[in-house]
C-alpha positions as CSV (number, residue, x, y, z in Angstrom):
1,X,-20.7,-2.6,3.2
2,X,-19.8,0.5,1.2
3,X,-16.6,1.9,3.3
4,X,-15.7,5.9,2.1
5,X,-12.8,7.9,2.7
6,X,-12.5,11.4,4.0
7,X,-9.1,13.3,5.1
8,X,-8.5,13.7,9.1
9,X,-9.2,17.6,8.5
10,X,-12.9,17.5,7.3
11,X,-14.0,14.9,10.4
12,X,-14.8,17.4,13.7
13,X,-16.6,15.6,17.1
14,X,-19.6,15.3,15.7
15,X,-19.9,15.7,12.1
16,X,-17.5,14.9,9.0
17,X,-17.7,15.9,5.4
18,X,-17.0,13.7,1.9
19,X,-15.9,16.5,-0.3
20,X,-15.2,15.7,-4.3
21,X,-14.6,11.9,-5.6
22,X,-15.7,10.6,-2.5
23,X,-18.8,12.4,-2.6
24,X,-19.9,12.3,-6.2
25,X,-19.4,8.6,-5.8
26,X,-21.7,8.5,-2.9
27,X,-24.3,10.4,-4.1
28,X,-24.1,9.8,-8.4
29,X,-23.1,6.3,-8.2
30,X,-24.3,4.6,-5.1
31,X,-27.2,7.0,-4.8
32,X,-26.9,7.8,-1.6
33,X,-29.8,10.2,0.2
34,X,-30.4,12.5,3.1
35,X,-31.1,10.1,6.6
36,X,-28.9,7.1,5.0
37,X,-26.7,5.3,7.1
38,X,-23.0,5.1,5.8
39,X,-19.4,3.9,7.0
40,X,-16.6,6.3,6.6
41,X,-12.5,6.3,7.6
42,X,-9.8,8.6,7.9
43,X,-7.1,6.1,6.7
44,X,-5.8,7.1,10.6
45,X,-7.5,3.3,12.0
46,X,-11.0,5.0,12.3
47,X,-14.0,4.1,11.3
48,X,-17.5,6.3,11.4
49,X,-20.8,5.2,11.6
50,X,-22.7,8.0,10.2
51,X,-26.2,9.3,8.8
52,X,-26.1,11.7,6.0
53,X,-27.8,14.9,6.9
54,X,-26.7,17.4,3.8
55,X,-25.5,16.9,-0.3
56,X,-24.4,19.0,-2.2
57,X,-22.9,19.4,-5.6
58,X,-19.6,18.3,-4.4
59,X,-19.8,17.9,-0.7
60,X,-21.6,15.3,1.8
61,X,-22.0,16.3,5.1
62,X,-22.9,13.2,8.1
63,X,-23.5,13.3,11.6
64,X,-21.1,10.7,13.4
65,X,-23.8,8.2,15.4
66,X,-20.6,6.1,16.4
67,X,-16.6,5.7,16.2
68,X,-14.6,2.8,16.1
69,X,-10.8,2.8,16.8
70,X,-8.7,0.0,15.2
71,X,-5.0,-0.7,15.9
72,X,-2.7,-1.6,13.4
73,X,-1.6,-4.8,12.8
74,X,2.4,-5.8,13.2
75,X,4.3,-6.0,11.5
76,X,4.3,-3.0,9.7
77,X,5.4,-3.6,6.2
78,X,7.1,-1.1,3.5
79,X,6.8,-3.2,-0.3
80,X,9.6,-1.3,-2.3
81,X,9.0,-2.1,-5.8
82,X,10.9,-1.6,-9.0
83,X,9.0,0.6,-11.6
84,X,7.5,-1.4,-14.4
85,X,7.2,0.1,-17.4
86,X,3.9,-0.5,-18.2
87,X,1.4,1.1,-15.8
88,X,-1.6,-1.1,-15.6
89,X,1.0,-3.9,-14.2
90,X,2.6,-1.2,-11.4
91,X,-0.9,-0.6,-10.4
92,X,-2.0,-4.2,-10.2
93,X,1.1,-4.9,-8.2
94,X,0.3,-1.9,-6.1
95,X,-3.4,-2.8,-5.4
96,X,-3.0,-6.5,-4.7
97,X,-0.4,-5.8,-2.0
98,X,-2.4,-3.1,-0.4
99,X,-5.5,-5.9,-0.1
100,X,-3.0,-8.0,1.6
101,X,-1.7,-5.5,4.3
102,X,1.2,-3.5,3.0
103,X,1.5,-0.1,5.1
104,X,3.4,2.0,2.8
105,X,4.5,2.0,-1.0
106,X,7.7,3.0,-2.1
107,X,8.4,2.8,-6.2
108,X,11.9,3.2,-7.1
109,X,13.7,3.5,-10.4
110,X,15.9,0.4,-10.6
111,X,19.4,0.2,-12.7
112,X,17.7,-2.7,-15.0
113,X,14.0,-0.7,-15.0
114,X,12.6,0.0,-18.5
115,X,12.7,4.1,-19.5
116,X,9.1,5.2,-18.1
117,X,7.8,7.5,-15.7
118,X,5.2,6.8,-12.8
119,X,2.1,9.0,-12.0
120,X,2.2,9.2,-8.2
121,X,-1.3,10.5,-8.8
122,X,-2.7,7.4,-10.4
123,X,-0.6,4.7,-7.8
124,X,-2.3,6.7,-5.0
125,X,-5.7,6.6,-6.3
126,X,-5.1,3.0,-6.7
127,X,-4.3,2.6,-3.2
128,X,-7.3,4.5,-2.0
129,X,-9.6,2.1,-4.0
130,X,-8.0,-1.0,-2.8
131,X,-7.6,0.5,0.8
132,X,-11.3,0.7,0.4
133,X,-12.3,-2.6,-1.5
134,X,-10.6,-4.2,1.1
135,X,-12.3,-2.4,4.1
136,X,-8.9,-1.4,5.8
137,X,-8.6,1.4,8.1
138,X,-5.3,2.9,7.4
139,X,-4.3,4.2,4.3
140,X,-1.0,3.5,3.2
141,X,1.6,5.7,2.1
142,X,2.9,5.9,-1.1
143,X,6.0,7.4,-2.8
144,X,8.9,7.4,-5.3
145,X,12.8,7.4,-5.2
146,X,15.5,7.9,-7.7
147,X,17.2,4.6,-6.9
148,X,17.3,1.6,-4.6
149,X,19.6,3.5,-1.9
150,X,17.4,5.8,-2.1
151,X,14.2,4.3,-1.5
152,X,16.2,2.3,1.7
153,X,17.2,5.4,3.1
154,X,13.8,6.8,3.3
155,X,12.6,4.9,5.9
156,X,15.7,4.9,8.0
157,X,17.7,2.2,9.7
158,X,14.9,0.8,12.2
159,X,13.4,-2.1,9.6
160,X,14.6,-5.3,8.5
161,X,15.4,-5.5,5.2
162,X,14.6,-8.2,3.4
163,X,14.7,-8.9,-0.8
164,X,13.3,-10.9,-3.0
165,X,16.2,-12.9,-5.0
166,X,15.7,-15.3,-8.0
167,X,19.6,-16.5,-8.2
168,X,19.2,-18.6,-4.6
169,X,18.0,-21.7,-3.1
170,X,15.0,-22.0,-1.2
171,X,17.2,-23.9,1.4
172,X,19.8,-20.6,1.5
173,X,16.4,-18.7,2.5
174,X,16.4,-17.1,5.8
175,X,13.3,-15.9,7.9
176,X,13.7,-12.3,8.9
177,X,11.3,-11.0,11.0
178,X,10.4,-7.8,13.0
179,X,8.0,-5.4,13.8
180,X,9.4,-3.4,10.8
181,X,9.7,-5.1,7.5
182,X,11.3,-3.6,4.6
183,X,10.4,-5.8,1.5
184,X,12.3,-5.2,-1.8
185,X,11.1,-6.5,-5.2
186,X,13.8,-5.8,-8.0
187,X,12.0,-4.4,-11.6
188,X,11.8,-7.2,-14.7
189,X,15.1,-7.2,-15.0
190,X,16.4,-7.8,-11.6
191,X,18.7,-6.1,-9.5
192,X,21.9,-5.1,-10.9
193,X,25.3,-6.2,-9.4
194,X,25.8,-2.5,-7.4
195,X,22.1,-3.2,-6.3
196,X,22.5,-6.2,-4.9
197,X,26.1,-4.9,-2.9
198,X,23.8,-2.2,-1.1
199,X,21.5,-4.7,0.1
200,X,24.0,-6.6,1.4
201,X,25.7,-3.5,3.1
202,X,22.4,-2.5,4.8
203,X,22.2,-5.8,5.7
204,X,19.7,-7.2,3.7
205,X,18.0,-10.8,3.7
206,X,17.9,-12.3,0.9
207,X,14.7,-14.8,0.6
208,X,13.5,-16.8,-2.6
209,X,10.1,-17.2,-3.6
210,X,10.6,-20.3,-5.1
211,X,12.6,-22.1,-8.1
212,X,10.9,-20.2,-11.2
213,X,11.4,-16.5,-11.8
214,X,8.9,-14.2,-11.1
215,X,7.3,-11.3,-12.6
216,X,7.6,-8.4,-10.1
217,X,4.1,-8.1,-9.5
218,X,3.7,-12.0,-8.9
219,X,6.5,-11.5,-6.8
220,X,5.4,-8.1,-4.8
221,X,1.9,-10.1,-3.7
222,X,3.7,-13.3,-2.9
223,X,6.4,-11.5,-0.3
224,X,3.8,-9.7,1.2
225,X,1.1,-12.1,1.3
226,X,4.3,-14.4,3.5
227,X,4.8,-12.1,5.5
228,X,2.2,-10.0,6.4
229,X,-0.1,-13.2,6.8
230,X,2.7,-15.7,8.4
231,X,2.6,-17.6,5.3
232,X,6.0,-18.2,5.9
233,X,7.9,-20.8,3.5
């Protein structure tokens, strides 16, 4: 199944439009025609069963045959990740988790992180695309922050935070758990000593991933996958 993606605003009671990517995609790559049946979500837990009644250049318009309404699944999880320098890695990272469940994306700059920038542009895309592949239903959020504190703060004091840290023993590991999971991955070279003190003043977890040292996209996957999936260690 072929799922597509249209924005809350374009979808009315009984018809909903795929306007620009999303409809060039349907109609140049997969070929889609006029009386074809296709799946469609507004990354809000819906999903459309729809026929395709009018194409355009740039714009698909469906008649809505049938909705279905998902829930979300607990806990809801928010993957901070230190920006890697190299892009193709930060979007690997970024993908992967999103296939696995992560809800929202937060990319901070960390005190050991390489001098590079991140296109927001290019992360989000890459979530889209995985949010798709994967045949979810809500599309997660994605954002960046000047710094760890930062990226903490923006999600307010209501999650539990737990981080990924190389320097402890799996037996010193403890299971957090919530309905609201905070995940932290520190860039390739770790967290810095003033790092690691805000973590521990929010009042972080620290939890190891096991006795070798992790890139942070190996890392990134492996938290999530344990969490999100009760893979629990």
């Amino acid at each position: 199944m072929n799922l597509f993606y249209t924005t809350p605003d374009l979808v009315t009671p009984k018809l909903l439009r795929l306007t620009d990517q999303e409809a060039k995609h349907a109609t140049r790559v997969l070929r889609i025609r006029t009386g074809d049946q296709i799946f469609v979500t507004d990354g809000n837990g819906k999903l459309f069963n729809c026929s395709v009644s009018e194409i355009h250049k740039n714009d698909v318009t469906c008649e809505i045959l049938d909705v279905t309404l998902e829930e979300r699944k607990s806990p809801y999880i928010t993957l901070v990740i230190g920006l890697i320098k190299k892009r193709d890695r930060l979007e690997f990272a970024v993908e992967k988790c999103v296939e696995l469940g992560a809800d929202e994306i937060i990319v901070f700059r960390g005190d050991h992180s390489e001098k590079g920038n991140v296109r927001l542009d290019r992360v989000e895309s890459t979530v889209l695309s995985a949010m798709k592949q994967s045949l979810r239903l809500f599309l997660p959020k994605v954002s960046f922050a000047k710094d760890l504190s930062a990226a903490i703060d923006a999600r307010g004091k209501s999650m539990s935070l737990i981080y990924a840290d190389e320097t402890i023993d799996k037996g010193e590991t403890q299971h957090l758990l919530g309905d609201q999971l905070m995940l932290v991955v520190g860039p390739e070279g770790g967290f810095s000593e003033s790092e690691r003190s805000i973590l521990k003043e929010r009042g972080g977890v620290a939890y190891s991933l096991g006795e070798k040292r992790l890139r942070t996209e190996t890392a990134a996957v492996t938290i999530t996958d344990r969490y999100k999936n009760g893979l629990l260690l």
